[in-house]
N, C-alpha and C positions, 0 to 999 in steps of 0.2 A: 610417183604418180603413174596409174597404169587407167586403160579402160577396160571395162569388164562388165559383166550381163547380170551382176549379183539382183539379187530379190529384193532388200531394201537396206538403208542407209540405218545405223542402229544408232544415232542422235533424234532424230525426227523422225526415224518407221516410215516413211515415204519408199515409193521404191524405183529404183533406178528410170531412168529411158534409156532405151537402147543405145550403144556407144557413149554414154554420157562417162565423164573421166570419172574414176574412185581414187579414193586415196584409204590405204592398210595400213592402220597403226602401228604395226609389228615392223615396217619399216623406217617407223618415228619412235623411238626408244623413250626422248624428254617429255615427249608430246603424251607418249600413251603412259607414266606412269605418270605425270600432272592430272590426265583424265579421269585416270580411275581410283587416284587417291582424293578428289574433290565429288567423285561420282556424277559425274556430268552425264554417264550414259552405263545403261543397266541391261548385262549379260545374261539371260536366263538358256537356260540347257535342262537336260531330259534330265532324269536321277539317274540311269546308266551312265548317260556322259558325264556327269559331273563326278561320278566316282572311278571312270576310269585316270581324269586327270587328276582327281585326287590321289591316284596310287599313284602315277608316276611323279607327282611331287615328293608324295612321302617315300617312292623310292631314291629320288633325288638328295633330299635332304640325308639318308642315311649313307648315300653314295659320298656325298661332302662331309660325312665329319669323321668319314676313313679316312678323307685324304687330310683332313685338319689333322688327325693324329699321329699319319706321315708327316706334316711339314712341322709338326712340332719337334717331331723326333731328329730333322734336319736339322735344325735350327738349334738344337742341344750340340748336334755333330758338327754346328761350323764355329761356335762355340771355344773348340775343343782347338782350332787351327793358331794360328800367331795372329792378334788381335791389327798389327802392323801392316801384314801381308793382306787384311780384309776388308780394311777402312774403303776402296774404292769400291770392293766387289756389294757391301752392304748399301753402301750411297746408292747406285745403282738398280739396283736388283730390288732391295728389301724396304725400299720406301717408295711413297707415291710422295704427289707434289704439296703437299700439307703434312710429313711425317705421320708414321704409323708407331704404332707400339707392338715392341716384338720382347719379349722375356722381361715386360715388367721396366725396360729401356727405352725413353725418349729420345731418336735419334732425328734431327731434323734436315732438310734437303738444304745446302748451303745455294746451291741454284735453283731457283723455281721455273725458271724455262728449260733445263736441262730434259731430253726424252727421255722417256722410263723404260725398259723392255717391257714386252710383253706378257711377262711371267707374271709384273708386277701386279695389276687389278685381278688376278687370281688369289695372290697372297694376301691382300688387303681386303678382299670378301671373305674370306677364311677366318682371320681375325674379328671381323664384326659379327662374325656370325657365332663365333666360341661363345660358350656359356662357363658360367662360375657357381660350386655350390656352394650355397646358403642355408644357414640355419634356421630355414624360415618352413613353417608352414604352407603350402602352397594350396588353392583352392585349383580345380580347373574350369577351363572357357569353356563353358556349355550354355546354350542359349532356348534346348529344349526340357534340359530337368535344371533341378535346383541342385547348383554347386555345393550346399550344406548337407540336404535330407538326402538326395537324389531321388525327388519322388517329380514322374512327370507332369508336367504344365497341362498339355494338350490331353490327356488320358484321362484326369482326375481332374480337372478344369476348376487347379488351382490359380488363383491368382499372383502375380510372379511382379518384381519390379528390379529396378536398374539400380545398384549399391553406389553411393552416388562418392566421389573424391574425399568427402571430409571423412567419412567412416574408413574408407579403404586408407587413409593416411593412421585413423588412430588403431585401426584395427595392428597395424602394422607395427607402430609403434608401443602399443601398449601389451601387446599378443603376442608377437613375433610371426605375423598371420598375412602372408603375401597372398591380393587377390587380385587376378588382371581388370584390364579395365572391359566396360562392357558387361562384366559376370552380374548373374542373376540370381535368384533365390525367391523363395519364396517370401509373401507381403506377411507372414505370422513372423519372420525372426525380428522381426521390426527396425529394420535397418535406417530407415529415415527418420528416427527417432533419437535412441538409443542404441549402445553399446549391448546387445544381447547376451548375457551369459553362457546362459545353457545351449546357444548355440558354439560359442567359446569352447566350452568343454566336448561338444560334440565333434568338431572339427579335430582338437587335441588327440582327440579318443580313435578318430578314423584316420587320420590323415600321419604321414611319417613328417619326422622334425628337421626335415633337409628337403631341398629341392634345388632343382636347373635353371641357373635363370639366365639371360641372354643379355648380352652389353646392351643392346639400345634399350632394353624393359630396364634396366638399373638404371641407365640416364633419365629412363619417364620417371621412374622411382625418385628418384634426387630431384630432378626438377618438380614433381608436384610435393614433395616436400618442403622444396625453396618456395613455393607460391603459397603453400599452407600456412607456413613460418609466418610468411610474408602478413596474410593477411590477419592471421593472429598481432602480430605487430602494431600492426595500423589501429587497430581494436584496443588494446594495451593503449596504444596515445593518444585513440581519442577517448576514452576511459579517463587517462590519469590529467585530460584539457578540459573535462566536464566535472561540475563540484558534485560531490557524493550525493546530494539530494537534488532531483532535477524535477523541478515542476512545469517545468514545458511540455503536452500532449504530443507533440510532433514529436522528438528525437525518443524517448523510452517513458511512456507514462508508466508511472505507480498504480499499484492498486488500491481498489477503497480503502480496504482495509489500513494501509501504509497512510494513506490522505487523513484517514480520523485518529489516526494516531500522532499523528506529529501537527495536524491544523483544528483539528475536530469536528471538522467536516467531513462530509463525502467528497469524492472527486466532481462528482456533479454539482454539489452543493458550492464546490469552491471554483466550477467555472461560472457558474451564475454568482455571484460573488464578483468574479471579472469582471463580466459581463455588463456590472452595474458603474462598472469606471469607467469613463469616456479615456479613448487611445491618450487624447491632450492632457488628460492629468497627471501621468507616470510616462519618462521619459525611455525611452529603447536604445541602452547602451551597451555596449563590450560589456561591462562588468555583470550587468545584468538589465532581465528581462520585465515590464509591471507585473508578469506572472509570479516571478521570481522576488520582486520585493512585496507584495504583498502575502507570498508565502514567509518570508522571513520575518514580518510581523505577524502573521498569525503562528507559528511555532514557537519566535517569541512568548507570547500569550499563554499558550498551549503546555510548553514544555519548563516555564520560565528559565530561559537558558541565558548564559551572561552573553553580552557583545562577544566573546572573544570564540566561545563556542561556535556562535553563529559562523564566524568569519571560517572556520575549517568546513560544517559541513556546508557552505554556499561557495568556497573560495574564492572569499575576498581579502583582500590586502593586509588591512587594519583596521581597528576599532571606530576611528573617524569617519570613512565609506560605510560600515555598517550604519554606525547614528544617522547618517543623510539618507540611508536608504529604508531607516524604520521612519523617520519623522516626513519622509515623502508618500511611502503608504499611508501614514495613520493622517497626515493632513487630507489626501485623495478619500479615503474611506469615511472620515467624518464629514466631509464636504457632501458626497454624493452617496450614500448608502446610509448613514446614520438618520438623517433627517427624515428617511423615506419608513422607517421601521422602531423610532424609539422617538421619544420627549408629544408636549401635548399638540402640538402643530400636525404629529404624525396621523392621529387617529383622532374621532370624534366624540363627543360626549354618549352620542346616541348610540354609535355603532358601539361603546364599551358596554354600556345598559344592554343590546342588544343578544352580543356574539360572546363577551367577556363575564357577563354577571351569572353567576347559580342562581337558579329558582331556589335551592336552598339558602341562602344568602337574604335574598329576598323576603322568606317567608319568616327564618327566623329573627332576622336584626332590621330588615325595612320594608316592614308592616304589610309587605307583599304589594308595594308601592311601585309599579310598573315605569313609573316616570323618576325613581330614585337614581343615582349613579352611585355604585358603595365602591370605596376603594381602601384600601390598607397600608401607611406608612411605618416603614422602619427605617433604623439603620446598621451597615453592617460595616466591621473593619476591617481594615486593610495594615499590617503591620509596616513600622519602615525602620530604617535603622538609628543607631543611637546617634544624635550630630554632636558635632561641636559646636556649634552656636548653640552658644546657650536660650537667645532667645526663642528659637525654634526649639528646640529641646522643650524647654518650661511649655510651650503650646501645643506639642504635639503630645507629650506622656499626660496618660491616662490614668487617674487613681485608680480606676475601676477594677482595669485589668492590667495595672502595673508593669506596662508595656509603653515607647511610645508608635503613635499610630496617629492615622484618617480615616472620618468617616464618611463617605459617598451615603445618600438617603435615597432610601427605593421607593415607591410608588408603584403599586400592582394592586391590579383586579380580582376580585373573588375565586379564579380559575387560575392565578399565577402568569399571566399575562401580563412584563414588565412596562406601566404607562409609559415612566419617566424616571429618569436618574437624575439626582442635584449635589454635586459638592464637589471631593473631597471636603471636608471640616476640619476644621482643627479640634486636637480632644480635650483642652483644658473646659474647668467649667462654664466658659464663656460658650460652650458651643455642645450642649447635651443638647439630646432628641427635642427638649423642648422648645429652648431656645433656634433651632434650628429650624423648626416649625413654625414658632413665630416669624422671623427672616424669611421665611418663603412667603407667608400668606401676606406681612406686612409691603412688602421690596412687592410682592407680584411674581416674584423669580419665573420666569419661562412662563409665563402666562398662567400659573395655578389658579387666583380667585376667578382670571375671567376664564377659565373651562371648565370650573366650578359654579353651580348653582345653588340657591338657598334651598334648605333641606335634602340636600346630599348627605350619606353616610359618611363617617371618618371614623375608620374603626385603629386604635393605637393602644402599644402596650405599654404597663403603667409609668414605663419611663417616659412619657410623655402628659403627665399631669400635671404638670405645672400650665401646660400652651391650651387646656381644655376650656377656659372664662372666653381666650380667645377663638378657640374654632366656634364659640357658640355667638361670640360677638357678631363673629360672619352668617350667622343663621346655620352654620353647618352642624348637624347630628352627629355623636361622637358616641364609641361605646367603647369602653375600657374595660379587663377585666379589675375587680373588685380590689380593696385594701382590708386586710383585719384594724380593728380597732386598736385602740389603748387598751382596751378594758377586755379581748377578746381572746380566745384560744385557738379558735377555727371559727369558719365561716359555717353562718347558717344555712340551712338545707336552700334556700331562695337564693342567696349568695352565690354559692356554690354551685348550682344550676345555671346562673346565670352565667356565670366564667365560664361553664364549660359549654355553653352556646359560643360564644365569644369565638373561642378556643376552638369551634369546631369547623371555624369559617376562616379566621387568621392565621391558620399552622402554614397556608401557601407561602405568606411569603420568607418563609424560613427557610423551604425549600427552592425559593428562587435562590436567596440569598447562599446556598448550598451548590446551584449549580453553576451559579460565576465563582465559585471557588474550585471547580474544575478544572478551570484555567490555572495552573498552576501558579502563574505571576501573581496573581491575588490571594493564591494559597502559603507564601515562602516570605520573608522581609524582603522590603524592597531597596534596593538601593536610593540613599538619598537623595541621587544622581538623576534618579527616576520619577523624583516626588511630581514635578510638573507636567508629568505624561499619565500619572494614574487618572483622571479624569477623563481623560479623552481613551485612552486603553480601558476604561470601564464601561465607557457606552459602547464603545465598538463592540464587547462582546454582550452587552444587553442586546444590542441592535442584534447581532448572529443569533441569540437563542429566538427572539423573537420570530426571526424570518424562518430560521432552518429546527426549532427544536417544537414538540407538540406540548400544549399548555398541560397541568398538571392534573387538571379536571374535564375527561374528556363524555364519559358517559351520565349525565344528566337525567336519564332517564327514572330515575328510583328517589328523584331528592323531594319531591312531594311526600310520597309515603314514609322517607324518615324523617323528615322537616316533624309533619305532623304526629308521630311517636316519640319524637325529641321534646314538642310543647307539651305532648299529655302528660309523659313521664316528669317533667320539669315541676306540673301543678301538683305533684303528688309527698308529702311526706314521706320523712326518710323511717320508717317504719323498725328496721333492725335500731337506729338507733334509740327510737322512743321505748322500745324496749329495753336498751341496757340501762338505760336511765331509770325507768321504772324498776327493775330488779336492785337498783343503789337505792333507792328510796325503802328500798326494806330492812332495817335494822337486826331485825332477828333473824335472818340469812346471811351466813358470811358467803361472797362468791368467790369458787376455787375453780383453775382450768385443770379439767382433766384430758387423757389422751385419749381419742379416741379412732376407729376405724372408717376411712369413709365410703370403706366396702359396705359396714355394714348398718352404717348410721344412717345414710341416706342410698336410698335404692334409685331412685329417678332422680340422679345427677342431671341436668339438663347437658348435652352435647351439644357445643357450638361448632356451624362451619365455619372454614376461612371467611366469607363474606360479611358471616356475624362477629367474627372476631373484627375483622377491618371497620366494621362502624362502630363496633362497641370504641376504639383504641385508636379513633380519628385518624386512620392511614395504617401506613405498617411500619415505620419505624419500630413501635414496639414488637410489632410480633418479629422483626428480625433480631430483636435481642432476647427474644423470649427463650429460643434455645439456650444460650447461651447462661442465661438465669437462671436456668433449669439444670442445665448441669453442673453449677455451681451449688446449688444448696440440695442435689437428691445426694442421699444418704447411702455409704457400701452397698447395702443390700436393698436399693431402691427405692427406696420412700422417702416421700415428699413432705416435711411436716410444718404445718400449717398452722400459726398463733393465733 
């Protein structure tokens, strides 16, 4: 502590009063290298000064590692003396109070209060300050150009950034590419990103494959390696404590794309979804989250995966926990989400007439009846496996399709908008389409006769002719397509028109019937195991398409104009055939088919667009198989021939 008349304090920049006491770092050694290794307080000096004391460091430094290669040189020459006669003189002399390392030898101080001479914190700076060469690549500490290009920052007013630990660990690792810490470069090697190559190679190409490194930069080296390790580690376990598919938003959400593939949903789709279960229905356990079982019933569905698959990608236990954790979903989701989105309680008579019915629909099958409701029953299967109960067995195989199975019955709207879902059935003959229609309308099932009105449409295909005395008993309007006779070979031209009205408005629900077999569970046999879950696993995903998928007839705007080119063309005789017939009626003409060209037979081929193909051919089914037809019957050399 001295007084003195200095100019100002350089913590605070204030400046002295007269005789006020100072205190000089440079006579507090612990004090001033705590202070300016936390930077508590900020030295600025001219650019002359700072480069004078820059030389004399750097003459400093090259003065010390003369004398490092004197004391090395001792140190081989005492070496050389009777190890016996030294033991006191190296205790002494050649350690400090914590042991030093001298020739690769840990020798340690058997008294840690014993004085050291004076020689010793000379010897022991010498050593920490030795460097070792390595096989490494070295960048150097420049903070005005870029340690890679060397092109400068401030000159070319590029923008430059800080190479951050996890690069400078792989770079090292994986390159053999030592870069200090603090080193800069330019933001184009993309270092915050990725592993750059071509700057890789550029480094390789400039830089020699050895360099100096200094004991404490090798201990930084090791230790941010050990924290790298480290935290790699911690990563890895909690990695290998999380199941492979994590549908929780907070810790690592999935992408949509991963969410429609494995729930077939979007991820929004399947937080709304959540969002529709109150917390109290799915309980928040260790094993899992309501997110997470409600994803394990929808991938269920999705992927038809057995219990025991589920249990690896969700890690669960065993097959038991899995069944409680799908029969807890599917009970929450038919409780509180199905009700709101399928069966006839969901929706209204009026709003189906309103939002659900085609003006085509209307025009062609109910008389353009604005107060009509038309709707469309099928049904569709579901295969299950062979049992050994025989009773089940005999009721569930099907003559039809020589299979055994159940039949769920659909109910949709002219637009493919699913009303209502009714069953499983059983498939013996106790339980065909018709019978099964009767049961609904007689029983009431889910309220059908009373959200049904007299003179509604019922449009059903022929497998449901036998329940027709009865929809009509109920005042309800039925259109089926036609039956040939006994006595018939094909249907006549009115016939035949008329099915293909029919036909032109009922193809939807084949393809609803098409898109719950998307779900792969209704697409694969089911286990027996599972017979008493298809029911309620089948409305749930009616309920999903309804909420999250768009109905199958979206643009309305053109079904006037072909409604009424459908009824013109219907009133019109079939013309090519009145003609063949006429040409059979003549006896003294035999008819023979010749080949001919239809390059040159007919010149004004009519050219259909896709648009006219798609109403000729009620959807596109067929025109996706058209290629495929096509390439089957053209000919080597390209022709198409035509009977």
């Amino acid at each position: 502590m001295e007084k003195s008349n200095k100019h100002s304090c350089c913590l605070c920049e204030k400046n002295f009063r007269e005789n006020e006491r100072i205190h000089s770092l440079q006579n507090y050694q612990t004090l001033c290298d705590f202070v300016m290794a936390n930077k508590f307080i900020h030295l600025y000096l001219h650019h002359a000064c700072y480069m004078q004391l820059y030389n004399k460091k750097r003459n400093a430094a090259s003065e010390t590692t003369h004398n490092q290669d004197d004391q090395m040189i001792m140190d081989i020459d005492l070496q050389k003396i009777d190890v016996g006669t030294q033991t006191e003189f190296l205790t002494d002399s050649t350690m400090n109070r914590f042991g030093t390392i001298t020739n690769c030898n840990i020798v340690f101080n058997t008294n840690p209060c014993q004085a050291l001479p004076t020689t010793a914190p000379n010897f022991t700076r010498s050593i920490s300050d030795s460097s070792i060469e390595l096989p490494f690549y070295r960048l150097s500490t420049q903070h005005k150009t870029c340690s890679i290009c060397g092109k400068n920052f401030s000159s070319k007013k590029i923008s430059c950034q800080e190479i951050n630990q996890s690069i400078r660990i792989q770079y090292l690792l994986d390159h053999n590419i030592y870069i200090p810490i603090s080193n800069r470069c330019c933001s184009s090697h993309n270092f915050d990103k990725a592993i750059d190559i071509r700057s890789v190679e550029q480094i390789k190409r400039n830089k020699l494959n050895y360099c100096m490194i200094k004991r404490d930069e090798l201990i930084t080296i090791l230790n941010e390696m050990k924290e790298e390790l480290k935290n790699k580690d911690c990563k890895i376990h909690e990695s290998n404590q999380n199941p492979p598919l994590n549908f929780d938003d907070d810790e690592a959400p999935m992408s949509d794309s991963n969410y429609h593939v494995l729930t077939g949903l979007t991820r929004e789709q399947f937080n709304d979804l959540c969002s529709e279960i109150p917390p109290s229905a799915l309980r928040d356990t260790d094993i899992r989250t309501p997110r997470t079982a409600i994803a394990c019933l929808l991938v269920k569905l999705r992927l038809g995966l057995s219990h025991q698959a589920l249990c690896t990608l969700f890690s669960v236990e065993d097959k038991r926990k899995m069944t409680r954790i799908l029969d807890s979903a599917c009970t929450a989701i038919k409780k509180y989400f199905v009700p709101k989105h399928l069966g006839f309680d969901h929706i209204e008579r009026q709003k189906v007439i309103d939002d659900h019915t085609r003006p085509l629909a209307k025009i062609l099958l109910g008389d353009n009846d604005p107060s009509k409701a038309i709707i469309i029953l099928d049904g569709t299967y579901c295969y299950i496996q062979k049992s050994a109960n025989n009773l089940l067995q005999r009721r569930t195989y099907s003559l039809h399709k020589g299979k055994p199975l159940v039949k769920p019955m659909m109910i949709v709207s002219s637009d493919g908008y699913i009303i209502s879902v009714m069953g499983p059935f059983l498939a013996d003959g106790r339980n065909n389409d018709a019978e099964i229609t009767k049961s609904m309308m007689y029983n009431n099932k889910q309220g059908f006769t009373d959200w049904l009105r007299p003179g509604d449409l019922v449009i059903v295909d022929r497998g449901f002719r036998d329940c027709i005395p009865d929809l009509e008993k109920f005042c309800y309007k039925t259109k089926m397509p036609c039956f040939l006779n006994k006595d018939q070979s094909q249907f006549t031209t009115s016939q035949a028109n008329e099915t293909r009205l029919i036909t032109k408005i009922c193809w939807v629900i084949e393809s609803a019937n098409g898109r719950v077999k998307q779900w792969q569970f209704f697409n694969k046999i089911i286990p027996n195991s599972m017979i008493e879950k298809i029911g309620d696993y089948f409305e749930i995903v009616c309920a999903m398409i309804n909420c999250y998928r768009p109905t199958f007839i979206q643009d309305t705007s053109h079904d006037n104009e072909i409604a009424e080119k459908m009824l013109k063309l219907a009133r019109e005789t079939n013309k090519i055939k009145d003609y063949v017939e006429s040409m059979k009626n003549k006896p003294a003409k035999k008819l023979k088919w010749i080949a001919m060209d239809a390059a040159d037979a007919i010149s004004d081929f009519p050219k259909m667009s896709f648009k006219n193909l798609q109403e000729l051919t009620l959807g596109i089914y067929q025109l996706k198989q058209a290629r495929s037809y096509t390439t089957e019957h053209v000919s080597p050399n390209g022709a198409f021939v035509v009977k």
